[in-house]
C-alpha positions in Angstrom: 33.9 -2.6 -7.7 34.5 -6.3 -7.8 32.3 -8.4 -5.8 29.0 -8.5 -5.1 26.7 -10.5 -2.6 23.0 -11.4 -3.6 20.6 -12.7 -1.4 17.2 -13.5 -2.3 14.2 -14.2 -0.4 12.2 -16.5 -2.5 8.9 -15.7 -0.8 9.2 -12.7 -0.2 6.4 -10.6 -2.1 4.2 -13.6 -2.7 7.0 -15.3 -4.8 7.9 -11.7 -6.4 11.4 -11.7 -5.0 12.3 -15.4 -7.2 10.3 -14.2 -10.4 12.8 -10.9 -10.2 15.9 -12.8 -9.3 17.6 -13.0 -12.8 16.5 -9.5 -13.7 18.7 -8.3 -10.6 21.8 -11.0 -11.3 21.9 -9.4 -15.0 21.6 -6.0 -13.8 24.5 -6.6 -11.1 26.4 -8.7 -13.4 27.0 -5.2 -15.7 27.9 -3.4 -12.4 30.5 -6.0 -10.8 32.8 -8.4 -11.8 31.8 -11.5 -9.8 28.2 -12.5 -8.5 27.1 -14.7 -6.3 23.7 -15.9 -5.4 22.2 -16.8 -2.2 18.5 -18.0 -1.4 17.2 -18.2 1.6 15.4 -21.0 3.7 14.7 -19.7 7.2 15.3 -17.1 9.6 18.4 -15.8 10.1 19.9 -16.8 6.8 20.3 -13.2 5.2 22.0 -12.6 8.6 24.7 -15.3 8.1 25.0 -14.7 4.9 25.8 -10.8 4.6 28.3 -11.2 7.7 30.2 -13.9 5.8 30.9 -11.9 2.6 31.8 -8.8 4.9 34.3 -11.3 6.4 35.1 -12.4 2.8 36.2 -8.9 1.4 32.9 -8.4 -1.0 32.2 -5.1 -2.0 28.4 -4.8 -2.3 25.5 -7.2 -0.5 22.5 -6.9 -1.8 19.0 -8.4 -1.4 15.9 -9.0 -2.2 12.9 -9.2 0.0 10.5 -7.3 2.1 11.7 -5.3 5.4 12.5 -8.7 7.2 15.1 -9.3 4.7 16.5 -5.7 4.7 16.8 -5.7 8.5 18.7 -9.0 8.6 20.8 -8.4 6.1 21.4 -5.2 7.7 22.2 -7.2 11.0 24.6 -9.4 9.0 26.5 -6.5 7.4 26.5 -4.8 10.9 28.3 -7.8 12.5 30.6 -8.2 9.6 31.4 -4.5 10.4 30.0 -2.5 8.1 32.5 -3.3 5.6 30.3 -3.7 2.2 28.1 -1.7 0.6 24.6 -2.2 1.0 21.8 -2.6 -1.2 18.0 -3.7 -2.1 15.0 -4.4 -4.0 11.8 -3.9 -2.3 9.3 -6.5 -3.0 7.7 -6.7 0.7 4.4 -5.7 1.6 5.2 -2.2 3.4 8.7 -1.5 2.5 9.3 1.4 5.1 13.2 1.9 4.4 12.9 2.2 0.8 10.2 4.7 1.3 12.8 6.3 3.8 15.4 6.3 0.9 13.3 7.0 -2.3 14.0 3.6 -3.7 11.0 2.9 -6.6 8.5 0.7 -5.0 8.1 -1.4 -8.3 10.7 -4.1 -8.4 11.6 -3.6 -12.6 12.0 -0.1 -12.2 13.9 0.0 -8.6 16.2 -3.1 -10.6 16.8 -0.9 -13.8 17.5 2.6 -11.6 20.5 0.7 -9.7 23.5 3.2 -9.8 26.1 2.3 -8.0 27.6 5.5 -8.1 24.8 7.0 -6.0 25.0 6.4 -2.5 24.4 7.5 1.3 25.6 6.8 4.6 23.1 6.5 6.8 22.4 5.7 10.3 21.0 2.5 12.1 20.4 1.5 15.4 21.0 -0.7 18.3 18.6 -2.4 20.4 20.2 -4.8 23.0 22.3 -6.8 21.0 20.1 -6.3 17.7 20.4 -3.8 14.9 17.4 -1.9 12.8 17.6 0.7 10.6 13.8 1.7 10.6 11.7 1.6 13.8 11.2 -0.5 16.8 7.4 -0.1 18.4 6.2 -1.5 22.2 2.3 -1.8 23.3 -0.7 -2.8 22.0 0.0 -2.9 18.2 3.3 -5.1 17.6 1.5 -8.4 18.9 -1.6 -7.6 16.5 0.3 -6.4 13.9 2.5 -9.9 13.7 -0.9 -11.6 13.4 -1.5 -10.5 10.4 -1.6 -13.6 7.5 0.1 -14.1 4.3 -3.4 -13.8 2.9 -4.3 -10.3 4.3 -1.0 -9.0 3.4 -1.5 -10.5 -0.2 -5.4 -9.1 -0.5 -4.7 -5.6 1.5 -1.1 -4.9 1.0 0.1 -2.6 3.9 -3.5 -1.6 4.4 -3.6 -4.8 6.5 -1.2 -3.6 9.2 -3.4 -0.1 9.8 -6.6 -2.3 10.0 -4.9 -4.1 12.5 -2.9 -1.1 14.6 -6.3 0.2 14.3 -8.1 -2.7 16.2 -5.5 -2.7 18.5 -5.7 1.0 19.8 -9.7 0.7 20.4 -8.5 -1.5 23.3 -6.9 1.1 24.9 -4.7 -0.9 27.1 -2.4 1.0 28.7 1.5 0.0 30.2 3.6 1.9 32.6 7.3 1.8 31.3 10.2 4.2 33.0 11.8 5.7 30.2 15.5 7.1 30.8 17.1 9.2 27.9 20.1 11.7 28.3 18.1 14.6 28.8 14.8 12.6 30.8 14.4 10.1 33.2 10.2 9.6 33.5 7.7 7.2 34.0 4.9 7.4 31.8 1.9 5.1 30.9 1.0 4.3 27.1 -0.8 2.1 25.1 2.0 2.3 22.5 5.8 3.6 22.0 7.5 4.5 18.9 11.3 4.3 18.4 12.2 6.0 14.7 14.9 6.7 12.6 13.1 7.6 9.5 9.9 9.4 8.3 8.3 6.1 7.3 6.1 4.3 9.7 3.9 1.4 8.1 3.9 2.9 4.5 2.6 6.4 5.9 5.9 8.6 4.5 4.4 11.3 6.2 4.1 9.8 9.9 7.4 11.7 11.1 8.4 14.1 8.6 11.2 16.1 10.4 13.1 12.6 10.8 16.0 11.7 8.5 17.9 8.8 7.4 21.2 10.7 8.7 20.7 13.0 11.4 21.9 10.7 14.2 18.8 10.9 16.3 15.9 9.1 16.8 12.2 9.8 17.7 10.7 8.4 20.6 6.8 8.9 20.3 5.0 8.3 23.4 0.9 7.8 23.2 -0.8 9.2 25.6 -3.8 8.4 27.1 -6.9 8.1 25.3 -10.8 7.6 25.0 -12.3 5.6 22.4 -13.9 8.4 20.7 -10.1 9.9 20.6 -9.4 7.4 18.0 -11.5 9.9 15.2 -8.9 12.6 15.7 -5.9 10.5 16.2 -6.3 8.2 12.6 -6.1 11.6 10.6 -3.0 12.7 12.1 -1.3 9.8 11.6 -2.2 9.7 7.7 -1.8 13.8 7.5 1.5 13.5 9.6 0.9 15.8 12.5 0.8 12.9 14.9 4.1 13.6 16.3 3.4 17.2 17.5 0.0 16.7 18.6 -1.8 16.6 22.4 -2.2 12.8 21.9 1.9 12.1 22.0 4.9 13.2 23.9 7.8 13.1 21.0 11.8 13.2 22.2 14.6 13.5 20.3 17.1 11.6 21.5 20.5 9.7 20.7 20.4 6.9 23.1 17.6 5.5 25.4 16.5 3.4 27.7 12.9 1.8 28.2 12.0 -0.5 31.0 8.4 -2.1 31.4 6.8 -1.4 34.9 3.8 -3.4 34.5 3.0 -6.2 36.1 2.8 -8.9 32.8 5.0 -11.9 31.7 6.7 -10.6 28.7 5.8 -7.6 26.3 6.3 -7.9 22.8 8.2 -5.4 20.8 8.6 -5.4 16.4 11.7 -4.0 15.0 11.7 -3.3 11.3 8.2 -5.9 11.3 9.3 -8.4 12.8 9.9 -9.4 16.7 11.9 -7.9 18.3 13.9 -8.1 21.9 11.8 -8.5 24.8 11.9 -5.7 27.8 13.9 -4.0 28.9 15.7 -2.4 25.5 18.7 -0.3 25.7 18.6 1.7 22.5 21.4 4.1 20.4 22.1 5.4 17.2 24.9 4.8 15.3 25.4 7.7 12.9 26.5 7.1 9.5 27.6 3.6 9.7 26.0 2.0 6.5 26.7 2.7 3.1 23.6 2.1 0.7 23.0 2.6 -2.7 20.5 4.9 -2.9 19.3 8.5 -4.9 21.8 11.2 -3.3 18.8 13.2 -3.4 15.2 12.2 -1.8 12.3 14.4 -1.6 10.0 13.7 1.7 6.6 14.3 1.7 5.5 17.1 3.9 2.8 17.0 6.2 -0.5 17.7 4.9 -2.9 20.4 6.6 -6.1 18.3 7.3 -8.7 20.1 9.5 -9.1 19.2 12.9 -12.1 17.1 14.3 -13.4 18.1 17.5 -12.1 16.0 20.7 -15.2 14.9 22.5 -14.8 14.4 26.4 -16.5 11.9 27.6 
């Protein structure tokens, strides 16, 4: 390989990202011939800059930065095409896709294991006229959850988003969405939708565990329902990973979707990949096997964990 794309997010990771830079320019610079370096300033840049060099014949674009980073440079790569090879260095606070892909969480040791040998085609997906390659959510939690401050991130790491997701389900506010899939065409109310393409939700590698990076579907995880008191039972199998197949969710396997709000509110908020995302209605599909990544060949996912089950209490 040749050429080779870098961009950086300087603040990503509390300033991690800049303090690692030259260890991942003198790691790529063994790897490829030519490098070149690109920091970022504001949103959308990683965007811009990984559709250029797809435009400009590079080989590789890597970057550096937390799941933001990865999902725009993702975005960038998917509008130049999908013609370069992707790659990254985790140094966000949750850090979901390189969870998904086995990709050490410490920045040294995920710069020093770059092979560029190893690889995987994996799939992403479309929402609207947006791409992620993790999850997009809907409800109660994605407003919260971008609430959360630099500071609680910095002090709590990704224990700051499941305080949060936490505070938001004891509302339980519910919307009505009609939900149209190839198989389904329903309306159902919920207080929070799911939209997955890997195991990894929030740091939990465990949340979805039949889900892979390449299988062409996604999962659609519906919440149902609930009382307060549900919230004891439901925390548990979210952490053990038994969420998806319990009585407190409806799960679908699906390819392509559509999801529509019903309720009668201004605008509802989704996240993709942590950030915002498009605002209802979403059109969603998976592309299979449209991005190339470096990444181990060979990923062992956590299984579920048996936890015993606390009694539901009807109130």
């Amino acid at each position: 390989m040749s050429r080779c794309l870098v961009i950086i997010n300087p603040v990503s990771g509390g300033g991690a990202a800049r303090r690692y830079a030259l260890d991942l320019q003198w790691k790529l610079s063994t790897l490829f011939e030519t490098i070149e370096v690109k920091f970022t300033t504001g949103e959308g840049d990683a965007t811009r800059f990984a559709k250029d060099a797809c435009e400009r014949g590079f080989d590789a674009v890597f970057c550096m930065g937390g799941d933001g980073t990865v999902n725009e440079t993702v975005n960038g790569i998917a509008q130049g095409g999908f013609k370069s090879t992707f790659g990254f260095i985790p140094v966000g606070t949750v850090n979901d896709m390189s969870r998904a892909l086995g990709i050490h969480q410490n920045p040294a040791q995920a710069i020093k294991r770059i092979d560029i040998n190893e690889t995987r085609t994996i799939d992403i997906g479309r929402c609207n006229d947006k791409y992620f390659c993790n999850n997009i959510a809907a409800g109660v939690i994605p407003k919260v959850v971008e609430e959360v401050t630099p500071k609680e991130k910095s002090i709590l790491g990704p224990l700051a988003y499941f305080l949060r997701a936490g505070q938001a389900l004891f509302t339980t506010k519910d919307y009505t969405y009609r939900i149209k899939t190839e198989n389904d065409d329903f309306i159902c109310k919920s207080p929070l939708v799911l939209a997955l393409l890997t195991n990894v939700v929030s740091s939990f590698e465990r949340f979805m565990p039949e889900a892979s990076v390449d299988d062409g579907y996604m999962r659609i995880i519906i919440f149902k329902e609930y009382f307060i008191l549900d919230i004891l039972s439901v925390i548990p199998l979210i952490i053990s990973g038994a969420i998806y197949n319990s009585r407190y969710t409806t799960t679908l396997t699906v390819s392509k979707a559509s999801i529509e709000l019903l309720s009668n509110v201004d605008d509802l908020a989704t996240n993709m990949d942590g950030d915002p995302g498009p605002s209802m209605p979403v059109d969603i599909e998976v592309l299979p096997r449209v991005l190339k990544v470096f990444a181990p060949s060979k990923h062992k996912k956590k299984k579920a964990l048996n936890l015993p089950k606390l009694p539901h209490i009807d109130l």
